[in-house]
C-alpha positions in Angstrom: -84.1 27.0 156.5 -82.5 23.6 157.2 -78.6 23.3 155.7 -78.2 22.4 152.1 -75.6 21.2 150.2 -75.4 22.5 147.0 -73.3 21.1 143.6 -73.1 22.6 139.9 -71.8 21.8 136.9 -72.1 22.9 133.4 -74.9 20.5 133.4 -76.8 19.9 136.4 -77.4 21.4 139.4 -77.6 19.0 142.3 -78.2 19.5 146.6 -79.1 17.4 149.5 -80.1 18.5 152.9 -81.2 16.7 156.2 -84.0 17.8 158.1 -86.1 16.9 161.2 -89.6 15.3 160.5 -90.9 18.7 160.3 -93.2 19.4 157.6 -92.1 23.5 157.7 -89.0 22.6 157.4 -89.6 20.1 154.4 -91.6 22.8 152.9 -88.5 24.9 153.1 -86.5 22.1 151.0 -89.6 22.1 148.5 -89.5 25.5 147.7 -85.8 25.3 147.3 -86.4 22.5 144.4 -89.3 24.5 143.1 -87.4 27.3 142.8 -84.5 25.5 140.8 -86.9 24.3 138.6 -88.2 27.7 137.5 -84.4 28.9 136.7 -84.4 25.8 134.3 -87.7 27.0 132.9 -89.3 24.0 133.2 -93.2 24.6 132.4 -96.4 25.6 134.9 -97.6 22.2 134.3 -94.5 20.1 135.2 -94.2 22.6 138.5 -97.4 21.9 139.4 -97.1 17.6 139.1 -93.2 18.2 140.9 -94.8 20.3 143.7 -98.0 18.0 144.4 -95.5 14.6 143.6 -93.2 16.3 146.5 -95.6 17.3 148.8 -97.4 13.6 149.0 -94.0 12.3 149.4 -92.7 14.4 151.8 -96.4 13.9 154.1 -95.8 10.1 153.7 -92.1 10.2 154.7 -92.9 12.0 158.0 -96.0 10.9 158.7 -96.0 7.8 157.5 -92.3 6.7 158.0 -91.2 8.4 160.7 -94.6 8.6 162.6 -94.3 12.5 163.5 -91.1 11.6 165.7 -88.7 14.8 165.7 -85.9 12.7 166.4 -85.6 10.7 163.2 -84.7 12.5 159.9 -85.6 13.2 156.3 -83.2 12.7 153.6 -83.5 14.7 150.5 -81.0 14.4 147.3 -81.9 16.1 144.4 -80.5 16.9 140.9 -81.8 18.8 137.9 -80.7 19.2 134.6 -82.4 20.9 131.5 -84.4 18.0 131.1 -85.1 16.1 134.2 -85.1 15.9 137.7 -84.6 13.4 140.0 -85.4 13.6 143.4 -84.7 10.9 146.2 -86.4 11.4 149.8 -85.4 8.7 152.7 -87.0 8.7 155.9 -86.4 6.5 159.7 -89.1 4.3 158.9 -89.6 0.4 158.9 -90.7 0.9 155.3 -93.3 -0.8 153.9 -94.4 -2.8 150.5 -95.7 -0.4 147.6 -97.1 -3.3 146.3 -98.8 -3.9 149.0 -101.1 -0.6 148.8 -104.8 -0.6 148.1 -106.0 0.7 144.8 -107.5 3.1 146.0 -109.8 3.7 142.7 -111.8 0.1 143.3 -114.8 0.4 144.0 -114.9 -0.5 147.8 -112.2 2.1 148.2 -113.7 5.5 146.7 -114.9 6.6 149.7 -112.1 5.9 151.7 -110.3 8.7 153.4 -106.3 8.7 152.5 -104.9 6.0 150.7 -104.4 8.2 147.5 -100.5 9.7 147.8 -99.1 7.1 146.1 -101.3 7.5 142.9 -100.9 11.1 143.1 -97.2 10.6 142.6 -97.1 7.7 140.3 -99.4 9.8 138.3 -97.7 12.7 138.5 -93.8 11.4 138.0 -92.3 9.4 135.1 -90.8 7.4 137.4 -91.5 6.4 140.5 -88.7 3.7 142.3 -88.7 2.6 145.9 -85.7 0.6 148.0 -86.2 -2.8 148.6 -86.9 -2.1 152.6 -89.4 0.8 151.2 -88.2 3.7 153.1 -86.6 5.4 150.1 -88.3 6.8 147.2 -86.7 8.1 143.9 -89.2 9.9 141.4 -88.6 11.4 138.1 -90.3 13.9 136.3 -88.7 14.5 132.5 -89.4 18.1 131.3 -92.2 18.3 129.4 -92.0 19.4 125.8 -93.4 22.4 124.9 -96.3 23.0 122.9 
């Protein structure tokens, strides 16, 4: 399990870590997030958009940004209170423009391979922000109200 740092207060519960581009080891960080999220109750469905909007962002960072090298890094800072979470992942990378991404559900796209991550995670996030070099992603997910 890579190091974390963890931080509490009354409020929120916050942590960081540092990993290689591994994705074991990101998965590791994942479930840590995943499992902070269950102690704050926050419902099936929200787990299940955080999990998949982590898991594309995560693949993307190491794949994408760091191109598989073990020698650059992923950043990961989270913090989570009773009604949100906010998770930024950084990677190595060059970065790239978001807005520079095909739309993946034109047409003449639909049977590309890839290309859908970044959906996934705008879909699946209330908020989605990237750095201006496009190496740094901040999503937020508000907890959902329950039914």
């Amino acid at each position: 399990m890579p190091p974390t740092n963890l931080s509490n207060s009354s409020n929120t519960k916050s942590g960081s870590a540092v990993i290689p581009s591994d994705e074991a080891a990101a998965l590791d960080v994942q479930d840590q997030i995943i499992e902070l999220l269950e102690s704050f109750s926050f419902s099936d469905r929200d787990l299940f958009s955080i999990r998949l909007a982590l898991a594309e962002a995560i693949t993307n960072a190491i794949r994408h940004g760091n191109r598989m090298d073990p020698s650059k890094t992923v950043t990961f800072k989270w913090a989570v209170t009773a009604q949100r979470i906010s998770v930024n992942i950084t990677d190595e990378g060059t970065g790239f423009d978001p807005a520079s991404l095909i739309d993946p559900t034109e047409e003449e796209n639909l049977e590309r391979p890839g290309g859908r991550g970044v959906l996934l995670i705008r879909n699946f996030m209330d908020e989605v922000i990237y750095n201006a070099q496009g190496n740094s992603l901040t999503m937020i997910k508000q907890m959902s109200v329950s039914e």
